[in-house]
N, C-alpha and C positions, 0 to 999 in steps of 0.2 A: 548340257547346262541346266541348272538348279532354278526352272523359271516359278516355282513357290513362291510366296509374299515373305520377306523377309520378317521375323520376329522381333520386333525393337527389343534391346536390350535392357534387363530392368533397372532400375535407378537402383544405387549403392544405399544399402542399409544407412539409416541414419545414425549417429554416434548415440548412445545410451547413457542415459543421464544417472542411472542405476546406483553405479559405484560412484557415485560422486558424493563424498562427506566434506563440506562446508566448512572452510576453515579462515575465508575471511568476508565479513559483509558491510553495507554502505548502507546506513539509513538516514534517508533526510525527514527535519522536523524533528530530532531525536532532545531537545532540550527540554522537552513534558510530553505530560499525556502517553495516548499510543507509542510516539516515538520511543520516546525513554523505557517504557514499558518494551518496546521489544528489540531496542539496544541490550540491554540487561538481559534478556530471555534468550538472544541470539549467544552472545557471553556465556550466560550457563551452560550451551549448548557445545560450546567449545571453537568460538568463532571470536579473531579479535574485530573489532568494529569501529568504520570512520562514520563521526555523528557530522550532521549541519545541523545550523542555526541560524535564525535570521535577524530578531531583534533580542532573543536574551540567552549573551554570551553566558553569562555564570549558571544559568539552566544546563546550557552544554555541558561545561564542564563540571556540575555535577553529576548529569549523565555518566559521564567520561570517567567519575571517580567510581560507578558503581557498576562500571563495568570492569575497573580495573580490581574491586572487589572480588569478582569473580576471575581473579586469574589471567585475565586475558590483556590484550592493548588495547588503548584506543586514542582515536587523533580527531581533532576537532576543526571543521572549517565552514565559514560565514556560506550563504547561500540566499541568491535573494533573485527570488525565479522569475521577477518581475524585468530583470536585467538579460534576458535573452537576446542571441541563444549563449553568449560568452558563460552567463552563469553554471551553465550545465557542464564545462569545463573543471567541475570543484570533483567531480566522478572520477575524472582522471587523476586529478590531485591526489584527492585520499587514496585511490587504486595503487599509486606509487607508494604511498605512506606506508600504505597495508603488504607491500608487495603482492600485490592483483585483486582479483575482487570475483566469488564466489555467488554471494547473495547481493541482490538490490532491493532494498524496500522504499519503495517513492510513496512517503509520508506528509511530506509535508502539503501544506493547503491553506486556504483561506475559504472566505466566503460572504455572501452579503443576505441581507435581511430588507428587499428593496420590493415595493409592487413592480408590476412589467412598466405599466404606463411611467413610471418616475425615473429610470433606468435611466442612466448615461452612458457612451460610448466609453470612457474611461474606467467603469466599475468594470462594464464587463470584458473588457480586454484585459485586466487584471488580473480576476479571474479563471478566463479561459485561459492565460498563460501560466500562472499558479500550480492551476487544479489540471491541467489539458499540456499544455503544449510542452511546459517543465516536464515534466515526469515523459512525457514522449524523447525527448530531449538526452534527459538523463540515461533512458533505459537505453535507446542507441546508445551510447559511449559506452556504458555497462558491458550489453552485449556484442560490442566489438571486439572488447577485451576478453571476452568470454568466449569468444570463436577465436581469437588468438592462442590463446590456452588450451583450446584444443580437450576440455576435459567439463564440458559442457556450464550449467550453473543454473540460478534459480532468482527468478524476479516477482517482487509482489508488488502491484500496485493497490495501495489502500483507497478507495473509491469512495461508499455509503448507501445508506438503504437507498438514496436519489440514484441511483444508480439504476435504479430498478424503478422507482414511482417517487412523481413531483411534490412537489412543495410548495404551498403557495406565498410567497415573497422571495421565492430561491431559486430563477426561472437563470440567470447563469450559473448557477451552483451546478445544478440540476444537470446542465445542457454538457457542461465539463465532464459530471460524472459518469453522467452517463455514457460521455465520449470514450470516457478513460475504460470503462466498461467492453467495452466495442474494441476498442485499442487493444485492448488484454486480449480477446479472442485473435485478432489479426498477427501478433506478435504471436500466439502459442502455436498458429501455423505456417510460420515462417521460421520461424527459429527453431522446431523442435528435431529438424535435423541435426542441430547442430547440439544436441542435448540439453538443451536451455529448457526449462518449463517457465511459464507464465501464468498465474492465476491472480486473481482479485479477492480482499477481502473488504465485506461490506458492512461497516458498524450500523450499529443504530445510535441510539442514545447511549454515548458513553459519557461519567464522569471523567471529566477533562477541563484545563482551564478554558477549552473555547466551548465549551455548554455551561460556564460560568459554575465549575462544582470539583476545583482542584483541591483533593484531600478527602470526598466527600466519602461517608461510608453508606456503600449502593444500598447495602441491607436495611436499612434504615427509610430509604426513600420510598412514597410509593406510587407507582405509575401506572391506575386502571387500567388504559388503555393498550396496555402492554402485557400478553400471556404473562409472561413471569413476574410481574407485577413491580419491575424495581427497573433503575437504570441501568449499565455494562458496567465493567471496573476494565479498564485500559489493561490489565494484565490476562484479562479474558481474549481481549484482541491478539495483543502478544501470542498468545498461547497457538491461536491457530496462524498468525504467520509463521510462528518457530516451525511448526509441522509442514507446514509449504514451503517453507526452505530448508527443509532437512532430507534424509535418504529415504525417511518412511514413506515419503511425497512424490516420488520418483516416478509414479504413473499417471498422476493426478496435470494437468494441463489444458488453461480456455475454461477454467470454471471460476466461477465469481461465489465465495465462501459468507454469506450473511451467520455477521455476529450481534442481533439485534432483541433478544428473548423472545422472538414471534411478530417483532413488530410489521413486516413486514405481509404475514396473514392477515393483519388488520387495515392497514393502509396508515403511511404515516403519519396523515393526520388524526386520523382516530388515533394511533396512540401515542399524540403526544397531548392531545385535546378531550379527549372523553374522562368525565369527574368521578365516575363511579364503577360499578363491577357490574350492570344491569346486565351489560351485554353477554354477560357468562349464562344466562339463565334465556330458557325456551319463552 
């Protein structure tokens, strides 16, 4: 008899998310801003796309028209994250619509501009279910479907520099993003058996209707505080979630992608606060 210590057996290769080219994806908040921006970029990429929306239907379906611009479908449905957990239900919806679902881009958000001490139980439950518990919500149904299929997929959670460093009047913002932060890493090791990646991309100041600058031309702005001296353009965001959900991305998983001009070297508040270029100079 073989009285040696038995070798555990190794765990089965996890499935490879490699060959996986992206051919249909779900973005919520897609009726402006980031959304829209990379409804479209996902489109170009050769993906058709289910957008939500939450208070402005004709946003969507403008969205909707320019994606179908590019060649591809796309299907539009209400989404109102405040209605959990039933809302996150619209995943599977559009998943049908699209017959399954490839990419998730959990986009949509809110946020408040409130001291600590002023803070109600109501803002910030709103919030954390918004920016936090939706998008947690949403990505389960995602990737259920995505380990049904058996042929892996690709999830972005849009987060924010808060993500990273606070804010002072954005202490639920903040506490969400940075949740969702944390979140992404736990999901990229849990799922990546299953060839799913997970990453985050973290804006800074982007031109968007909700930094009050829809249409604005970045080039033109200028923001000391900030190395590159200007705001984001919402198709700069686009751009690196198309690469996180696409084939090039296939090794990339658990990392949080800042799209901020540097703002994040300086700390938020310096640059959205500082009036001059002083700080460039010894």
């Amino acid at each position: 008899m073989n009285n040696s210590p038995s070798t555990p057996s190794a765990p089965s290769a996890p499935s490879t998310p490699a060959s996986l080219t992206p051919r249909t994806a779900v973005v919520t908040g897609a009726d402006s801003g980031i959304g829209r921006a990379t409804a479209v970029r996902l489109a170009a990429s050769g993906m058709d796309v289910g957008l939500t929306w939450h208070r402005d239907r004709r946003g969507a379906e403008e969205t909707a028209e320019e994606v179908r611009a590019q060649g591809r479908e796309a299907y539009i449905e209400h989404l109102d994250l405040t209605l959990l957990p039933e809302a996150a239900e619209v995943v599977d919806v559009l998943a049908e619509r699209l017959g399954g679902i490839d990419v998730l881009v959990n986009n949509a958000g809110t946020g408040t501009s409130t001291p600590f001490l002023e803070l109600d139980h109501g803002t910030v439950r709103e919030v954390l279910d918004v920016d936090l518990v939706g998008p947690l919500l949403c990505a389960q149904r995602a990737a259920r479907r995505m380990v049904r299929q058996g042929r892996g997929g690709r999830i972005v959670n849009v987060t924010s520099v808060h993500e990273h460093q606070p804010r002072v009047g954005a202490a639920p913002y903040c506490a969400a993003k940075g949740g969702l932060g944390l979140l992404t890493q736990v999901m990229a090791l849990e799922l990546a058996e299953h060839g799913i990646t997970v990453n985050a991309v973290a804006p800074g100041e982007i031109a968007t209707p909700m930094t009050g600058q829809e249409d604005t031309d970045v080039t033109t702005e200028s923001r000391p505080g900030v190395p590159l001296g200007r705001p984001g353009d919402a198709r700069e965001v686009a751009a690196v979630v198309a690469f996180l959900a696409g084939p090039d991305a296939s090794y990339v998983t658990g990392a949080s992608w800042a799209v901020d001009g540097g703002m994040l070297r300086m700390g938020p508040m310096a640059g959205s606060h500082l009036g001059d270029d002083a700080w460039r100079r010894v």
